[in-house]
C-alpha positions as MATLAB code, in Angstrom:
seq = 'XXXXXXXXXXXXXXXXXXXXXXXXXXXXXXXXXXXXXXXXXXXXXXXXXXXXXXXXXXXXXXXXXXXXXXXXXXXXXXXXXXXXXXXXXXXXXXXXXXXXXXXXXXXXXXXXXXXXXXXXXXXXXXXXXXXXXXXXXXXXXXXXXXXXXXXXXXXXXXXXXXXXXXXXXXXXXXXXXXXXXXXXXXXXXXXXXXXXXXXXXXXXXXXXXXXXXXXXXXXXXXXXXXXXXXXXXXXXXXXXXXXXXXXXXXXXXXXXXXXXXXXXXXXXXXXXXXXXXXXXXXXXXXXXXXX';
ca = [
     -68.490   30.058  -19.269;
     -67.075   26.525  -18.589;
     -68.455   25.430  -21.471;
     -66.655   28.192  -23.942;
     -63.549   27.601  -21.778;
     -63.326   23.938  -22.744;
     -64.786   24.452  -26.596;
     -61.471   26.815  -26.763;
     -58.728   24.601  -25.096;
     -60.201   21.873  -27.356;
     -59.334   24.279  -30.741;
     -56.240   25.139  -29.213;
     -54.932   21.442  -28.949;
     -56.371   20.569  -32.527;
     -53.752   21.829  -34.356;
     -51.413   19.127  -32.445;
     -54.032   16.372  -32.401;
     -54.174   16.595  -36.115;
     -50.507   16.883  -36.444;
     -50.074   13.499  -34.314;
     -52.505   11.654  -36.281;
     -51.198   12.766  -39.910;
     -47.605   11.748  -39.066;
     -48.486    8.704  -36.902;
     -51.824    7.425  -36.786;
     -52.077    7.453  -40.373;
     -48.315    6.076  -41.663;
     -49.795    3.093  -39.179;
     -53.066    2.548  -41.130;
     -52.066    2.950  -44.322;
     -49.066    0.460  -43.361;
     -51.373   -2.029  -42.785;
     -54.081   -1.589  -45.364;
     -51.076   -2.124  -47.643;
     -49.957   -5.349  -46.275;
     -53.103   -6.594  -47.423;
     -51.852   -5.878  -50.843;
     -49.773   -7.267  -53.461;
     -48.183   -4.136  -54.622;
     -45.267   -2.910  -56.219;
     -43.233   -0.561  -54.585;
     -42.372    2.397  -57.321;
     -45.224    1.206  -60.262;
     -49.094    1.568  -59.558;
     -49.761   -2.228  -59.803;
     -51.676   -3.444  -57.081;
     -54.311   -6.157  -56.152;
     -55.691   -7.234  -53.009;
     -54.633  -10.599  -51.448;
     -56.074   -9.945  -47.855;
     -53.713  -11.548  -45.381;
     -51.416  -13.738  -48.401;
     -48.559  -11.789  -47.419;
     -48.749  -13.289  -43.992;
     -49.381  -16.258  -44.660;
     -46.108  -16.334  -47.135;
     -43.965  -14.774  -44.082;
     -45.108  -17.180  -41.512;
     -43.857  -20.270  -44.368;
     -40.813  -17.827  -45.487;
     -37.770  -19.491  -43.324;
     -35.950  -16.051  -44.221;
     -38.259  -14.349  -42.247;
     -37.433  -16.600  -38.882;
     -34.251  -15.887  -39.220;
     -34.565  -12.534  -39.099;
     -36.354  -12.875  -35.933;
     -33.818  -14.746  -34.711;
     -31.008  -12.655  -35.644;
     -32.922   -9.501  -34.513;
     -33.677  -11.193  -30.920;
     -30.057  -11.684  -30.221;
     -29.013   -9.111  -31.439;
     -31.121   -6.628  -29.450;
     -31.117   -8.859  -26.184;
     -27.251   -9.387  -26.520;
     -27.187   -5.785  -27.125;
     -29.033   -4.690  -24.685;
     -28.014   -6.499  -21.859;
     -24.317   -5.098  -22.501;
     -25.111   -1.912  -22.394;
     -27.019   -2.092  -19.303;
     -24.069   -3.863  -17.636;
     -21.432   -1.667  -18.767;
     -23.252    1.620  -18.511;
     -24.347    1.036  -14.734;
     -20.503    0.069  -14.401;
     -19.362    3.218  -16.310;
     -21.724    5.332  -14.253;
     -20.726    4.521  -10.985;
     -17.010    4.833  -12.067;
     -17.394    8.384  -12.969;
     -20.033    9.075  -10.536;
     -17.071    9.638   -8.072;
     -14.509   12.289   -7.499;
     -11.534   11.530   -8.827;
      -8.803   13.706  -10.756;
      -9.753   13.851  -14.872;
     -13.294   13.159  -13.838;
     -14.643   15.153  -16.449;
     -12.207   13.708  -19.399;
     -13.249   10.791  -18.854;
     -17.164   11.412  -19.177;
     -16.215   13.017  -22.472;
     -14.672   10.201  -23.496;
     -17.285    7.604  -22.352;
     -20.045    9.970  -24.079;
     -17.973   10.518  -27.401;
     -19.411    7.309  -29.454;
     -22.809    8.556  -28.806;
     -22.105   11.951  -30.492;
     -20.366   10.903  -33.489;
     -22.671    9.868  -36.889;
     -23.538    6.087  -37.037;
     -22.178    6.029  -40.918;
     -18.989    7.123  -39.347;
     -18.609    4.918  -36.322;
     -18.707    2.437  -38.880;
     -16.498    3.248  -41.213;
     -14.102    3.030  -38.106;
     -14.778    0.228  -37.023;
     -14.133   -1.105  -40.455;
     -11.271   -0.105  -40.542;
     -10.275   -1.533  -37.132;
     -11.990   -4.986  -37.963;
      -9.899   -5.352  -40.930;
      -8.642   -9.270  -41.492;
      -5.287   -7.929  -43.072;
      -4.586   -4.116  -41.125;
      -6.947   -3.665  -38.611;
      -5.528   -2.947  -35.451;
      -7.898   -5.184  -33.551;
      -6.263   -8.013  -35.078;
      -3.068   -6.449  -34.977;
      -3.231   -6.208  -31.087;
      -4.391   -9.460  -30.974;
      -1.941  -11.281  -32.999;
       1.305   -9.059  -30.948;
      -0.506  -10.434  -27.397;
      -0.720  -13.728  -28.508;
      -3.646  -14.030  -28.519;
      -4.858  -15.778  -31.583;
      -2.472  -17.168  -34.070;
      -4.001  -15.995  -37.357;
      -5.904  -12.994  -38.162;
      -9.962  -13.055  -37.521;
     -11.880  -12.642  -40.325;
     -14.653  -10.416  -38.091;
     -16.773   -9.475  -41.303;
     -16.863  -13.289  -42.151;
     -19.867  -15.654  -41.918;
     -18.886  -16.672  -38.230;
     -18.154  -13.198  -36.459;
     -20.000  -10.822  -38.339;
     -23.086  -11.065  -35.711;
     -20.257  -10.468  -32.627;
     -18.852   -7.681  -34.663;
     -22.353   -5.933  -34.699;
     -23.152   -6.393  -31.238;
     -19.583   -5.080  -30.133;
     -20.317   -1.934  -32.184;
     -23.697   -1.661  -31.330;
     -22.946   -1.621  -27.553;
     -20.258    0.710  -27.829;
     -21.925    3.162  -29.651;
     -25.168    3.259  -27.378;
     -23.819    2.352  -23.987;
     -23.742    6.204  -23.118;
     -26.939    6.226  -23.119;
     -27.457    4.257  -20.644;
     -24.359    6.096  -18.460;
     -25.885    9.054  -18.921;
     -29.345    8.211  -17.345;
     -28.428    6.329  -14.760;
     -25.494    8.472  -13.956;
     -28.382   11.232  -13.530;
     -30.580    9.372  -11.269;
     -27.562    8.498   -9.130;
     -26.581   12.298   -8.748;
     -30.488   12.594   -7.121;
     -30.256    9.983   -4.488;
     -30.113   11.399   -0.745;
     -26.148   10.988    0.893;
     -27.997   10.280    3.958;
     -29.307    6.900    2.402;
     -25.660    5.913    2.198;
     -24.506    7.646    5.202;
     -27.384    5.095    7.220;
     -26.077    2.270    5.401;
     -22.384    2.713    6.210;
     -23.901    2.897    9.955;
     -25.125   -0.463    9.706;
     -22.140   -1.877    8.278;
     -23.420   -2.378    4.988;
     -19.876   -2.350    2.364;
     -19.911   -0.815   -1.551;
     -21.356   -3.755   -2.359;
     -24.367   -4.084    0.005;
     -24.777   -0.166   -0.369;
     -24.912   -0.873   -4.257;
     -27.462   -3.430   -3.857;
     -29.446   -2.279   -0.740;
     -29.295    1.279   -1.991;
     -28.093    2.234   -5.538;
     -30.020   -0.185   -7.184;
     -33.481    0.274   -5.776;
     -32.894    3.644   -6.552;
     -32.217    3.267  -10.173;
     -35.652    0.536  -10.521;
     -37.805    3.413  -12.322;
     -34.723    4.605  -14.755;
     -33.446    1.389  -15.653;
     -37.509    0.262  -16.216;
     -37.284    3.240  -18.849;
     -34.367    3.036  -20.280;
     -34.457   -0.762  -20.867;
     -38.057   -0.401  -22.575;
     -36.809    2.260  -24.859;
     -33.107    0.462  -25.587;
     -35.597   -2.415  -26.346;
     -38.062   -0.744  -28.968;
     -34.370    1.114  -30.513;
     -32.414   -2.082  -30.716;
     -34.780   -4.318  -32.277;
     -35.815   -1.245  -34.718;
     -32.033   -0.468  -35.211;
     -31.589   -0.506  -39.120;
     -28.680    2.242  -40.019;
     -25.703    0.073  -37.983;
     -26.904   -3.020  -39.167;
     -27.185   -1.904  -42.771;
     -24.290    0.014  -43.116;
     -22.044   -2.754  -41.688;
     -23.067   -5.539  -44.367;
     -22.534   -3.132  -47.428;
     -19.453   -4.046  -49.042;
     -19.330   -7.975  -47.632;
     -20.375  -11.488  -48.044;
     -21.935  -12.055  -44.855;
     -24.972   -9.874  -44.958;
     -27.429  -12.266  -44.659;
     -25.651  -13.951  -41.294;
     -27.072  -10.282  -39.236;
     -30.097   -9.690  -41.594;
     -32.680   -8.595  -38.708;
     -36.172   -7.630  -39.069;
     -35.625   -4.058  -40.397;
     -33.213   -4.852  -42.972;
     -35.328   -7.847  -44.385;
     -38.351   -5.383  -44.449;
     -35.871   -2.524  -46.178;
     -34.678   -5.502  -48.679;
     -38.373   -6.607  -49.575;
     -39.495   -3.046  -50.105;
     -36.636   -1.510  -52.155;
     -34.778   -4.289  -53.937;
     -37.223   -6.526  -54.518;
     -40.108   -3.839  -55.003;
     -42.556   -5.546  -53.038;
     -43.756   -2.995  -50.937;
     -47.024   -5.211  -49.631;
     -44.689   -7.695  -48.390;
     -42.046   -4.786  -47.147;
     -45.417   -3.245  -45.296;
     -46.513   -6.945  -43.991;
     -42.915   -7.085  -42.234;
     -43.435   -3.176  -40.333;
     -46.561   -4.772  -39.488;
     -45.642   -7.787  -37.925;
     -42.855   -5.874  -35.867;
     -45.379   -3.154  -34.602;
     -47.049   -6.263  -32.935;
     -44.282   -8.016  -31.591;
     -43.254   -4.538  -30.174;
     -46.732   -4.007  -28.595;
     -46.492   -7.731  -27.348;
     -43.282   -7.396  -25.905;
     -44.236   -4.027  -24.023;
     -47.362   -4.936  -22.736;
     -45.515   -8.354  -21.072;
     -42.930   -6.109  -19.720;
     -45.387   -3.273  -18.429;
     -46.934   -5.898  -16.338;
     -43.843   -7.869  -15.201;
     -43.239   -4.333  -14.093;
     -46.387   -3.826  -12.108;
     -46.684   -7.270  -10.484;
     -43.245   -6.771   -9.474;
     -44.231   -3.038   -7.788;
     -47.600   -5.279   -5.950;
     -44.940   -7.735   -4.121;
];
């Protein structure tokens, strides 16, 4: 009986097991057996060169600067957003009047579509009528208009957008977690004299260790993934190559100049640096737990 019991929960799960592996076991095995290839990406032309396409990235200085740009982008990124949605979330995390106005405000650049958060911001960033500079110049500012889609500030216009766009994120789990912690944990502290700001640290905080753990792995894996911003910020300018991360190189290499074993080769090299990176942090967080 046990026996037929587990032979028919293991056909019931199959269906999802083969599911899981046909839309991501497989995309990951065929990515790399095509890395090893020097392929084109819409023509049938194809001949193995084993790991060439490595070797040419590790020489490629185009490809290092991608990693660069990616790294600060997504630690820049990411470390904003954590700072300003913990901020955000303990602001609206008390009673005040308009309470709820002003969470739908702090959550409305997470609903609206990337393509069109950047045509905004565009529009805003404009060197002859944005309002940004606008604003600027009337405060005094600066005394000429910033060129923020120029060679020098197109990398602190993309982290700007980027962490307003995904900073609700993080308001909205942490501000969830906070809603869960026990008043009598701050009732005890306000006993023993603690302040906001030793309650925050003493109390909040510790609290929040298992969210924030989450939410800055997945930011992480999002940010340095993040193509659509990125992309659809450099059409139409100079300075693309200035925020050209990772994804956008591997996009480039793949589509425009048709090298799809060199486009595969890049996805590759990112799914490692992404397992890499995790497994570091996994353990940080564990040895961390231990003390």
């Amino acid at each position: 009986m046990k026996l037929n019991t587990q032979k028919t929960g293991m056909l019931l799960i199959a269906p999802s097991v083969l599911i899981i592996c046909s839309l991501l076991v497989y995309p990951v095995l065929y990515g790399v057996w095509l890395s090893l290839f020097k392929k084109h990406s819409f023509f049938p032309d194809q001949r193995f060169v084993g790991i060439t396409n490595y070797i040419y990235l590790m020489k490629n200085p185009d490809f290092w600067m991608s990693v660069w740009y990616g790294t600060v982008y997504s630690v820049s990124t990411i470390f904003f957003q954590i700072i300003i949605g913990i901020v955000a979330a303990l602001i609206v995390n008390e009673a005040f009047k308009g309470r709820n106005f002003v969470r739908g405000v702090i959550l409305f650049p997470y609903v609206i579509p990337t393509v069109v958060a950047i045509i905004l911001w565009k529009w805003l960033l404009n060197d002859q009528f944005g309002l940004v500079n606008y604003l600027l110049l009337s405060v005094g500012i600066v005394e000429d208009p910033i060129s923020w889609m120029g060679m020098d500030h197109i990398m602190t216009s993309l982290i700007l957008i980027s962490i307003w766009e995904f900073f609700p994120f993080v308001v909205l789990s942490v501000l969830a977690r906070m809603q869960t912690i026990p008043p009598v944990l701050y009732s005890a502290a306000k006993v023993d004299g603690a302040g906001p700001f030793r309650r925050f640290i003493h109390v909040t905080l510790p609290q929040l260790r298992n969210v924030l753990f989450v939410v800055i792995l997945l930011r992480s894996i999002w940010m340095f993934t993040k193509f659509d911003t990125v992309w659809l910020l450099t059409q139409g300018g100079g300075a693309d190559k200035y925020i050209r991360t990772l994804p956008v190189y591997a996009y480039m290499r793949t589509f425009m100049y048709y090298q799809a074993g060199l486009g595969s080769a890049l996805g590759v090299i990112m799914f490692i640096i992404l397992i890499v990176a995790t497994t570091i942090y996994f353990k940080m967080f564990r040895r961390e737990e231990e003390i």
